[in-house]
N, CA, C and O atoms as a DFTB+ gen file, in Angstrom:
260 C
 N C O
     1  1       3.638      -8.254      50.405
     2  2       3.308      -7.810      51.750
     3  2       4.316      -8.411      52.737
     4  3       4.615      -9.603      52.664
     5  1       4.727      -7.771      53.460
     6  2       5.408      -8.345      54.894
     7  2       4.806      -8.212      56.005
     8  3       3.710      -7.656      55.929
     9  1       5.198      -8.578      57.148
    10  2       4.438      -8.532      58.003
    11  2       5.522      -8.138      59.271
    12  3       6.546      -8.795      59.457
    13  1       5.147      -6.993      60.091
    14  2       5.843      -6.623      61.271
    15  2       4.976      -6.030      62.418
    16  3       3.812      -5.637      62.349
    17  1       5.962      -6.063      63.676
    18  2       4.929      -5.884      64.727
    19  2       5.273      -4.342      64.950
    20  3       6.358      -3.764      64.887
    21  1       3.906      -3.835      65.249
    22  2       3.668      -2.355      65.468
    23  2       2.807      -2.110      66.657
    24  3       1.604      -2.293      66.470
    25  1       3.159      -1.757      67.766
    26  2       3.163      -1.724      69.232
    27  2       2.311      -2.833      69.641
    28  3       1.095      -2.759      69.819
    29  1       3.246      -4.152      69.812
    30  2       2.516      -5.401      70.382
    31  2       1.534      -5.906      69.079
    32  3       0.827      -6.883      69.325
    33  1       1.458      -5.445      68.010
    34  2       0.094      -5.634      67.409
    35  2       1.141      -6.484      66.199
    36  3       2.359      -6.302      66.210
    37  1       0.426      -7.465      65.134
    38  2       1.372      -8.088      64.105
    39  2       0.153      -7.388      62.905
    40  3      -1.035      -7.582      63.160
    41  1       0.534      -6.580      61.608
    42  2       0.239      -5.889      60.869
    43  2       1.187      -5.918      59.704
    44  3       2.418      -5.919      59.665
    45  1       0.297      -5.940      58.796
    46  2       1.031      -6.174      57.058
    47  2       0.988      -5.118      56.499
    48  3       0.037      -4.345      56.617
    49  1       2.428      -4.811      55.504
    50  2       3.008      -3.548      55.316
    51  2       3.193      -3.760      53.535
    52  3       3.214      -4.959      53.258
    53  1       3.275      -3.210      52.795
    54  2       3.764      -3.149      51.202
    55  2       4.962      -3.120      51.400
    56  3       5.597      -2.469      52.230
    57  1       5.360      -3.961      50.496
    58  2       7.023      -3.960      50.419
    59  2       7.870      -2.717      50.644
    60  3       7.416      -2.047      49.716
    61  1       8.511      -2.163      51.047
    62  2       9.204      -0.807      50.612
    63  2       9.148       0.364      51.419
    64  3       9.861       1.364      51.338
    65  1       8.157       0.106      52.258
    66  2       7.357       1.081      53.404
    67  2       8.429       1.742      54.223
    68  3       9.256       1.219      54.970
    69  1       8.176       3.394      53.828
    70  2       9.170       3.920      54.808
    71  2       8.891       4.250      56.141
    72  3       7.741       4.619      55.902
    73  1       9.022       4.455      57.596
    74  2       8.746       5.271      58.337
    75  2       7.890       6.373      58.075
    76  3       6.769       6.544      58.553
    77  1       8.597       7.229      57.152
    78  2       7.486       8.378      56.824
    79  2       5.671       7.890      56.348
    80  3       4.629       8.442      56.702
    81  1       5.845       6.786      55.524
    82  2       4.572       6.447      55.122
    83  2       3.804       5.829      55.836
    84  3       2.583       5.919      55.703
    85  1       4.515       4.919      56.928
    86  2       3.508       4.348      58.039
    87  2       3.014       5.772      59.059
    88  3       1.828       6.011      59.286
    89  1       3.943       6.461      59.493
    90  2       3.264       7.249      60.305
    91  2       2.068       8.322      59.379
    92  3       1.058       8.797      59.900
    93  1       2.375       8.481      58.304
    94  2       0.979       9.022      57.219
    95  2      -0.203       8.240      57.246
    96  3      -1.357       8.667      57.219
    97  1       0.232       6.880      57.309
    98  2      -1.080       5.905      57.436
    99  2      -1.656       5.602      58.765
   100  3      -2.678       4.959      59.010
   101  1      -1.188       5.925      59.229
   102  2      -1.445       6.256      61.198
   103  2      -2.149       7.284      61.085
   104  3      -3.035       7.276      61.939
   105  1      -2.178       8.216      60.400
   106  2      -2.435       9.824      60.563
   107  2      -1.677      10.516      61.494
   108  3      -2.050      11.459      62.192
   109  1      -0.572       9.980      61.461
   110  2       0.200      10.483      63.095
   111  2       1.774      10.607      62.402
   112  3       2.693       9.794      62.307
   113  1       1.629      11.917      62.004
   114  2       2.973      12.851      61.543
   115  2       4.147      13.240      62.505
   116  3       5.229      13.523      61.991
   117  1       3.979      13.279      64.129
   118  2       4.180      13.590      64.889
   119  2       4.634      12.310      65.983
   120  3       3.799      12.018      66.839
   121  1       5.996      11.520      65.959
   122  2       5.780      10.806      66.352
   123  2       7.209      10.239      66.803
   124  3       8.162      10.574      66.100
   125  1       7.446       9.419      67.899
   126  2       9.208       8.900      68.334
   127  2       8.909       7.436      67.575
   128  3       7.854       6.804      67.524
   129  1       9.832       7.219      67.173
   130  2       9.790       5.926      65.891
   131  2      11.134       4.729      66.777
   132  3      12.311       5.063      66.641
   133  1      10.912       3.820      67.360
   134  2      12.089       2.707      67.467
   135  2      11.804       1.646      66.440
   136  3      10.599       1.491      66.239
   137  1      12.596       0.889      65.750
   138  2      12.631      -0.062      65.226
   139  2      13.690      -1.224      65.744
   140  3      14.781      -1.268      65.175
   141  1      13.364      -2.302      66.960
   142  2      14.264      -3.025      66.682
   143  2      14.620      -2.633      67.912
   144  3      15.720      -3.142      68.127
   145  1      14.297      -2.042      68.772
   146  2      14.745      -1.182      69.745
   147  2      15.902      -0.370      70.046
   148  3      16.641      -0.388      71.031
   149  1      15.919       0.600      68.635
   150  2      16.592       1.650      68.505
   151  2      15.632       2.798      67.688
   152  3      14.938       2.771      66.672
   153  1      15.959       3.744      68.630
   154  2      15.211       4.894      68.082
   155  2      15.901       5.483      66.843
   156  3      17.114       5.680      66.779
   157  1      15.140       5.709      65.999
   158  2      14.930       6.137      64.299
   159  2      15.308       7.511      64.636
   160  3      15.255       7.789      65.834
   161  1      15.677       8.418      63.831
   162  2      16.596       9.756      64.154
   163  2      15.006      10.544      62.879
   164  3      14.686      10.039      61.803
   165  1      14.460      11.599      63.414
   166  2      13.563      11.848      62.294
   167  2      14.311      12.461      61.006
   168  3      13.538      13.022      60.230
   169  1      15.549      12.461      60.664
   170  2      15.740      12.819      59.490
   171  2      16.275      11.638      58.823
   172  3      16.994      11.859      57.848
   173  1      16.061      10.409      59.163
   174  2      16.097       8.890      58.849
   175  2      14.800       8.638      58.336
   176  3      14.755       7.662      57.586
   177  1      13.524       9.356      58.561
   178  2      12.037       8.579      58.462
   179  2      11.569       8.591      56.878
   180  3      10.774       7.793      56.382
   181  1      12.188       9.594      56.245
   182  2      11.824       8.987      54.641
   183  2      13.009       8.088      54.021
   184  3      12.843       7.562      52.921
   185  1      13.974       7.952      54.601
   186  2      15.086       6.726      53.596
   187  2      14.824       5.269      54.535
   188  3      14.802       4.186      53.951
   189  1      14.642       5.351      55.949
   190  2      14.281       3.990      56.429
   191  2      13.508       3.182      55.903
   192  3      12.305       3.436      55.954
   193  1      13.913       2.113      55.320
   194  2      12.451       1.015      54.767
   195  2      12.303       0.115      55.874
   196  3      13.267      -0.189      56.578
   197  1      11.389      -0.234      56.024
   198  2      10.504      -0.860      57.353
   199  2      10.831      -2.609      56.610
   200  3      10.326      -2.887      55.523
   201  1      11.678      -3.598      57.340
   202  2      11.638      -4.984      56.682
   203  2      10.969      -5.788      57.575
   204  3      10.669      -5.475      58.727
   205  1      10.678      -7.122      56.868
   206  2       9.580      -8.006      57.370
   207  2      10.441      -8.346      58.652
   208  3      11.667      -8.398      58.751
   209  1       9.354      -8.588      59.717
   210  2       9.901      -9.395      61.067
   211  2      10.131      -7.895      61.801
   212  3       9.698      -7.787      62.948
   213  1      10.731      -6.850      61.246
   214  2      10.437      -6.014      62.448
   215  2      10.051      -5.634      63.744
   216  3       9.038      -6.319      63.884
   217  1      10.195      -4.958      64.845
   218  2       9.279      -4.983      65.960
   219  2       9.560      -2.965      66.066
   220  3      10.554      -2.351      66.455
   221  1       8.410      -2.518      65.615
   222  2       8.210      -1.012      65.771
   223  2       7.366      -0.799      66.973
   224  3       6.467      -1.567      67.317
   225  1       7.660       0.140      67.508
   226  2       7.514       0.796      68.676
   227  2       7.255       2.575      68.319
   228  3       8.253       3.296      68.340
   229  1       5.760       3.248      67.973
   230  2       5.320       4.385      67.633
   231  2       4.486       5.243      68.640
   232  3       3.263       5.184      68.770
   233  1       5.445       6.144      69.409
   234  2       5.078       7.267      70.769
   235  2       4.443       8.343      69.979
   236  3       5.317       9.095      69.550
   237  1       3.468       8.638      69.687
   238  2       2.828       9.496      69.260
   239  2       3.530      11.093      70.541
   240  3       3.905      11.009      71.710
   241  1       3.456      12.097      69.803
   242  2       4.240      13.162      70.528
   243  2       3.090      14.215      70.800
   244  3       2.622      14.775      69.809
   245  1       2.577      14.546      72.085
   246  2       1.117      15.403      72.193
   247  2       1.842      16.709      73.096
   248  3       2.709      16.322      73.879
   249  1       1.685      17.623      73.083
   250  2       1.792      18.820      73.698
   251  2       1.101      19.213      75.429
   252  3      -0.113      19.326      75.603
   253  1       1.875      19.337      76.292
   254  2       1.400      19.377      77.213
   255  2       1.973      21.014      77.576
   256  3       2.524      21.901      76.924
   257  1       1.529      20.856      78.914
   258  2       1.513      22.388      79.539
   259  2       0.748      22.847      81.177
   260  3       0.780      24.014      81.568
């Protein structure tokens, strides 16, 4: 397990954890990803592995109008 921060919050991750799988475990498919304070490009979110000490930052993306 590692441990990284995910908006202000400190939360433990399985080794190996991509972007794609945290936002699956969020239930939140839909989403602006920074790590580190650089924004993640979404065709980065399944090869990014998430490492311990991290600081993620997850904007959920909602539809307005």
């Amino acid at each position: 397990m590692l441990k990284v921060t995910l908006n202000k919050k400190e939360i433990e991750l399985s080794e190996g954890t991509t972007v794609t799988e945290l936002l699956e475990s969020l239930n939140n498919k839909k989403a602006a990803v920074w790590i580190n304070g650089t924004q993640i490009l979404k065709a980065e979110y399944d090869s990014r592995v998430i490492a311990s000490g991290d600081v993620l930052r997850v904007l959920r993306m909602i539809a307005g109008g």
